[in-house]
DSSP file (Angstrom, degrees, kcal/mol; ACC not computed):
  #  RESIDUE AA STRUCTURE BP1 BP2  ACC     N-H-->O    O-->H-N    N-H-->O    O-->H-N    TCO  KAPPA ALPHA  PHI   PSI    X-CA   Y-CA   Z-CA
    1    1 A X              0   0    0      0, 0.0     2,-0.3     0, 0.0     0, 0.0   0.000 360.0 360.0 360.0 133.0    3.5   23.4   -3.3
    2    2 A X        -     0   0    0      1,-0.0     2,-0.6     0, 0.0     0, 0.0  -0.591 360.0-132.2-105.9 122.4    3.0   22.0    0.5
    3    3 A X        -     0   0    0     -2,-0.3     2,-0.4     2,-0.0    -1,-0.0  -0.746  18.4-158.4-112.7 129.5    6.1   20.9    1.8
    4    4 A X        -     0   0    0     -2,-0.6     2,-0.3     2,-0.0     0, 0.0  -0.896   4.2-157.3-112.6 139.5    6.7   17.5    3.6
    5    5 A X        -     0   0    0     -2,-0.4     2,-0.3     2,-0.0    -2,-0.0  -0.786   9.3-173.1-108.6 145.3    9.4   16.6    5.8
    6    6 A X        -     0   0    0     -2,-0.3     2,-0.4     2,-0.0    -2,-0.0  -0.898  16.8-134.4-130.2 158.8   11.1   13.0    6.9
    7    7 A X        +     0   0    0     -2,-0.3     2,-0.4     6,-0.0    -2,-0.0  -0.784  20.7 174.8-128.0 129.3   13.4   11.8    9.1
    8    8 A X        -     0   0    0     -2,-0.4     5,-0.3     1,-0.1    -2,-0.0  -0.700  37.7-102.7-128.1 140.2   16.1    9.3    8.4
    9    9 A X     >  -     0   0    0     -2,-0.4     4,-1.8     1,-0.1     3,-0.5  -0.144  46.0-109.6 -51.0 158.2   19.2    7.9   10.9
   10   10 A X  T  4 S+     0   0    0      1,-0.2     4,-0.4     2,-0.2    -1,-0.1   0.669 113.1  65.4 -88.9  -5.6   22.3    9.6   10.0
   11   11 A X  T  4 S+     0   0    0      2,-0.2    -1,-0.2     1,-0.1     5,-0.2   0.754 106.8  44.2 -64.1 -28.5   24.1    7.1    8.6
   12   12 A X  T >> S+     0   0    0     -3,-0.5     3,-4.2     3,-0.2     4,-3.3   0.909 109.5  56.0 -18.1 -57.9   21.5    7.0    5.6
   13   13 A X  H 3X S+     0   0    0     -4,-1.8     4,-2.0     1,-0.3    -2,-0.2   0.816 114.1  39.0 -84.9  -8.1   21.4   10.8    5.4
   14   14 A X  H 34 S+     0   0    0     -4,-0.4    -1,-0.3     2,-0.2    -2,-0.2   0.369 119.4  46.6 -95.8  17.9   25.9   10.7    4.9
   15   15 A X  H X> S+     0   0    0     -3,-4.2     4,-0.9     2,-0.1     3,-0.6   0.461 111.6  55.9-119.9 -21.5   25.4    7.4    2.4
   16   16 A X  H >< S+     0   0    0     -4,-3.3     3,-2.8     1,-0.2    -2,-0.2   1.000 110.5  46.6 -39.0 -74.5   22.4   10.0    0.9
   17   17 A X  T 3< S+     0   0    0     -4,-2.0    -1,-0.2     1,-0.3    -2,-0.1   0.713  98.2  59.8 -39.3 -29.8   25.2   12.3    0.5
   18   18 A X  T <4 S+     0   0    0     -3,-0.6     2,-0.3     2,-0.1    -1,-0.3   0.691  98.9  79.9 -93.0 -11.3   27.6   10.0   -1.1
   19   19 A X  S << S-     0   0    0     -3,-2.8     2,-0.7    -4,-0.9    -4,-0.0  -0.687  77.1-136.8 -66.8 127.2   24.7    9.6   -4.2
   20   20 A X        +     0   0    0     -2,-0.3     2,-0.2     2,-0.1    -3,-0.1  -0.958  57.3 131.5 -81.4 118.0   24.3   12.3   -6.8
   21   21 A X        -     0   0    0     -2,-0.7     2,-1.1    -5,-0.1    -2,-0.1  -0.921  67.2-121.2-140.2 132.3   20.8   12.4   -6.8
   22   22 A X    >   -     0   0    0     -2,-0.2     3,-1.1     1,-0.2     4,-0.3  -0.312  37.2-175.4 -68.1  45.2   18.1   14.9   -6.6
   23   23 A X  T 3> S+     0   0    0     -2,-1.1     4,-1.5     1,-0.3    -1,-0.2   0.229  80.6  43.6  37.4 -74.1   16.5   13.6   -3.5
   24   24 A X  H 3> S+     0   0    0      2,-0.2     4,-1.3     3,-0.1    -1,-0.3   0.939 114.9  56.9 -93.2 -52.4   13.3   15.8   -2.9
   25   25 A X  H X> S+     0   0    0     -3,-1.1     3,-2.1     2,-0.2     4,-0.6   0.786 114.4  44.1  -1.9-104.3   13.0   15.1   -7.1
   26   26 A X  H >> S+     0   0    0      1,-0.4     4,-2.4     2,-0.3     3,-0.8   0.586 117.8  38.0  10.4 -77.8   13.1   11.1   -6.0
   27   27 A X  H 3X S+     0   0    0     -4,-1.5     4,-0.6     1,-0.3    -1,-0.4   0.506 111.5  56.9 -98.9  -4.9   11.1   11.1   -3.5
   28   28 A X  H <X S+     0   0    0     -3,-2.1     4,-0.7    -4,-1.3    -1,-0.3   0.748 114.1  46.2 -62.8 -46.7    8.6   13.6   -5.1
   29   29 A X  H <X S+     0   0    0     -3,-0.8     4,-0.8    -4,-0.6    -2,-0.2   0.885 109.9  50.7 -64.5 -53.3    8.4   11.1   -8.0
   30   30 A X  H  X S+     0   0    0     -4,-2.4     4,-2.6     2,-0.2     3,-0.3   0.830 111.6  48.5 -69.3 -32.5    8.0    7.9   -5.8
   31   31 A X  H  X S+     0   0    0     -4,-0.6     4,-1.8     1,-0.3    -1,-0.2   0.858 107.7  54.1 -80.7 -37.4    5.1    9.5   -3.7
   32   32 A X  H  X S+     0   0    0     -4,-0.7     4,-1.7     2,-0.2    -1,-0.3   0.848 111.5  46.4 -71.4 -28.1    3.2   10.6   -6.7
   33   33 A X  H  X S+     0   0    0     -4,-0.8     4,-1.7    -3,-0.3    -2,-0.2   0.884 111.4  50.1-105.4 -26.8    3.4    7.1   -8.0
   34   34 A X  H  X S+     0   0    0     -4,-2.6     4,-2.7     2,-0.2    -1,-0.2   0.901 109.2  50.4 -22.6 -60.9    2.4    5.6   -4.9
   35   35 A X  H  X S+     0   0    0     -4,-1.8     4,-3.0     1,-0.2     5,-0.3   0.986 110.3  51.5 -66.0 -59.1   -0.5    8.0   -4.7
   36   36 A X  H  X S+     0   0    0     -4,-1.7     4,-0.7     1,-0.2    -1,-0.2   0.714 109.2  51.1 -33.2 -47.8   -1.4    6.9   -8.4
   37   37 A X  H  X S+     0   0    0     -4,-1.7     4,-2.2     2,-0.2    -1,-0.2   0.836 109.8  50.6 -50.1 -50.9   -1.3    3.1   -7.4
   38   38 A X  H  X S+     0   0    0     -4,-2.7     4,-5.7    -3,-0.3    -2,-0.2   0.909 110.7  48.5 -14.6 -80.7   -3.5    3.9   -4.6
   39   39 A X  H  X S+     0   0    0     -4,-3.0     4,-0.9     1,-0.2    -2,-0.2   0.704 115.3  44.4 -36.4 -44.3   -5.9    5.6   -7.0
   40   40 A X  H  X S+     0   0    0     -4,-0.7     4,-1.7    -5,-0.3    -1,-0.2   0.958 115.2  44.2 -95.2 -37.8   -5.9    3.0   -9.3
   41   41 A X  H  X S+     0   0    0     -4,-2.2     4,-3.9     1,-0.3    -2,-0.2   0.943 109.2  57.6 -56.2 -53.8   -6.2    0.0   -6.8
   42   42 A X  H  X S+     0   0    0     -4,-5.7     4,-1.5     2,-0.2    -1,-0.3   0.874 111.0  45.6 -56.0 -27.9   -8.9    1.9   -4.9
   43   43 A X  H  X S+     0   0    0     -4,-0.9     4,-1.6    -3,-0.2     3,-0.3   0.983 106.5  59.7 -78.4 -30.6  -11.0    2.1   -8.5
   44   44 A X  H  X S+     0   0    0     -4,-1.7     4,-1.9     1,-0.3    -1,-0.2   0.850 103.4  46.6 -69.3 -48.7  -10.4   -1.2   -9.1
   45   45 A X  H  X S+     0   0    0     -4,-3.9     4,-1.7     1,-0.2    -1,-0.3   0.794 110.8  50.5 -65.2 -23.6  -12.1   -2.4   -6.0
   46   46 A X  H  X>S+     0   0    0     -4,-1.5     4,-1.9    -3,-0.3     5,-0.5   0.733 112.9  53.9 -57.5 -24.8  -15.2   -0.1   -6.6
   47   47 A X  H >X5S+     0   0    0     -4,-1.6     4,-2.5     2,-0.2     3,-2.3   0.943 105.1  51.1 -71.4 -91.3  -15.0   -1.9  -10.1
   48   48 A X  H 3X5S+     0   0    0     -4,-1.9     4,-0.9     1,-0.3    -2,-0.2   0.670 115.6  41.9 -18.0 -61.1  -15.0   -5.2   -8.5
   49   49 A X  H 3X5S+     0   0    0     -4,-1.7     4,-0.6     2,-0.2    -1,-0.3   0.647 104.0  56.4 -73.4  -5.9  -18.1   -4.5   -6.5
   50   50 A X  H <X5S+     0   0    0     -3,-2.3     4,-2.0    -4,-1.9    -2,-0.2   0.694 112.4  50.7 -85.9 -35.9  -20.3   -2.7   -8.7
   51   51 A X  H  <<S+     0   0    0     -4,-2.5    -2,-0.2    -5,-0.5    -3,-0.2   0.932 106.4  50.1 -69.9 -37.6  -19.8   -6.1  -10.8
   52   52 A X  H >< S+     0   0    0     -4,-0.9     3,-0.7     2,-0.2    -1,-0.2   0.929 110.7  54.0 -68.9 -39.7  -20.6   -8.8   -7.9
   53   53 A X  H 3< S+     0   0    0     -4,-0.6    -2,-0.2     1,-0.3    -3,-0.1   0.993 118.5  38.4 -78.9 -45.4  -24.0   -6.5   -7.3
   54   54 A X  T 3< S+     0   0    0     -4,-2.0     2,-0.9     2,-0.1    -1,-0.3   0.101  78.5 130.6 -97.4  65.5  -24.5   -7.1  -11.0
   55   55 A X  S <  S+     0   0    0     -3,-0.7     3,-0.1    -5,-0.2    -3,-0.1  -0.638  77.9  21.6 -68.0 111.9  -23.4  -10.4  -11.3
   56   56 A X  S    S+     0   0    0     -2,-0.9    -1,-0.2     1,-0.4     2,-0.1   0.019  83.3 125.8 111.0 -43.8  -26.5  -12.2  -13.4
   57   57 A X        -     0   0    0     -3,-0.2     2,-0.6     1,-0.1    -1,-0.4  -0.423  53.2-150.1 -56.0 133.8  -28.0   -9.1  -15.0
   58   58 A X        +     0   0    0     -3,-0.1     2,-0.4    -2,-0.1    -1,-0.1  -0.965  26.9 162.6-116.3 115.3  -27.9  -10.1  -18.4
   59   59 A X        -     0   0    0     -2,-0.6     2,-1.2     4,-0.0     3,-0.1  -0.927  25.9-151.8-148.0 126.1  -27.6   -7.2  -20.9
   60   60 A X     >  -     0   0    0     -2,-0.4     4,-1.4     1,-0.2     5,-0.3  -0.704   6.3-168.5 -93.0  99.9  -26.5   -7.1  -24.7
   61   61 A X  H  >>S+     0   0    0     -2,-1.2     4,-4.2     1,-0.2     5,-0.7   0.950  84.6  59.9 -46.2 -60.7  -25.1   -4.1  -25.4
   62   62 A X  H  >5S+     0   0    0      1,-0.2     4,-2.4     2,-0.2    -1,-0.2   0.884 105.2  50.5 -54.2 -47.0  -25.1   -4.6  -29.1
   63   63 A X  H  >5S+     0   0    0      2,-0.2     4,-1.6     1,-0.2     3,-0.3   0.907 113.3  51.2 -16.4 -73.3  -29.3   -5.0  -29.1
   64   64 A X  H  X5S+     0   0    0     -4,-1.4     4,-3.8     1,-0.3     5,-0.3   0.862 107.1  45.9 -56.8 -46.7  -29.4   -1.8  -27.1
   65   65 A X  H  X5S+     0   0    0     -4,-4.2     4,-1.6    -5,-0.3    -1,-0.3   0.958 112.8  50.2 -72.0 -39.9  -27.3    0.4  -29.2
   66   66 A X  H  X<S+     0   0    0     -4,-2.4     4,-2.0    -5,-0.7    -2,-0.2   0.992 109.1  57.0 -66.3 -32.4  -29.1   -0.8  -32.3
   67   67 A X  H  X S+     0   0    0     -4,-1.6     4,-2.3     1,-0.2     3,-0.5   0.965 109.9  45.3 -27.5 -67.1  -32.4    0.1  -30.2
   68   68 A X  H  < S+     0   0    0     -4,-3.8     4,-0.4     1,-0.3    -1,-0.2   0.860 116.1  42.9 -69.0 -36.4  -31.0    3.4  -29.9
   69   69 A X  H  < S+     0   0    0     -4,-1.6    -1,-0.3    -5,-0.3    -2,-0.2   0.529 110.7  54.2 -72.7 -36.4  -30.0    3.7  -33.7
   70   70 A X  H  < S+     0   0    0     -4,-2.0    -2,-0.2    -3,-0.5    -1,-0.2   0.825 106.1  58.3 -88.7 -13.2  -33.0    2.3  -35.0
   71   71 A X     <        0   0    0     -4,-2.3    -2,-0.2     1,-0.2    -1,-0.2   0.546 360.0 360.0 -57.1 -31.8  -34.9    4.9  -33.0
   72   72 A X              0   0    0     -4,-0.4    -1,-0.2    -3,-0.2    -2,-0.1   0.178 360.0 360.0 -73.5 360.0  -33.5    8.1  -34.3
């Protein structure tokens, strides 16, 4: 595990103190679900443009799949 460091003023880090919380837990958690948001926002926009380039194309799935099905 790769270890990240922060820095925070020092009244935070004594009202930090005054929490029971697991901290590096916390903030381990929030970054992963950040990252995850990211992730999913970045597909969304590849999503979003591979649909505008076909924007028009007309294809009926169900035809095709019986295509394939009557083919076998």
């Amino acid at each position: 595990m790769e270890v990240v460091s922060i820095r925070v003023p020092k009244d935070l880090k004594k009202e930090m103190s005054n929490i029971d919380l697991d901290w590096a837990e916390y903030l381990r958690k929030a970054i992963e679900e950040k990252v995850k948001t990211e992730r999913m926002r970045r597909a969304c926009k590849i999503m979003d443009e591979l649909r505008e380039k076909t924007k028009g194309v007309k294809f009926d799935s169900v035809k095709e799949i019986r295509q394939v099905r009557n083919s076998r």
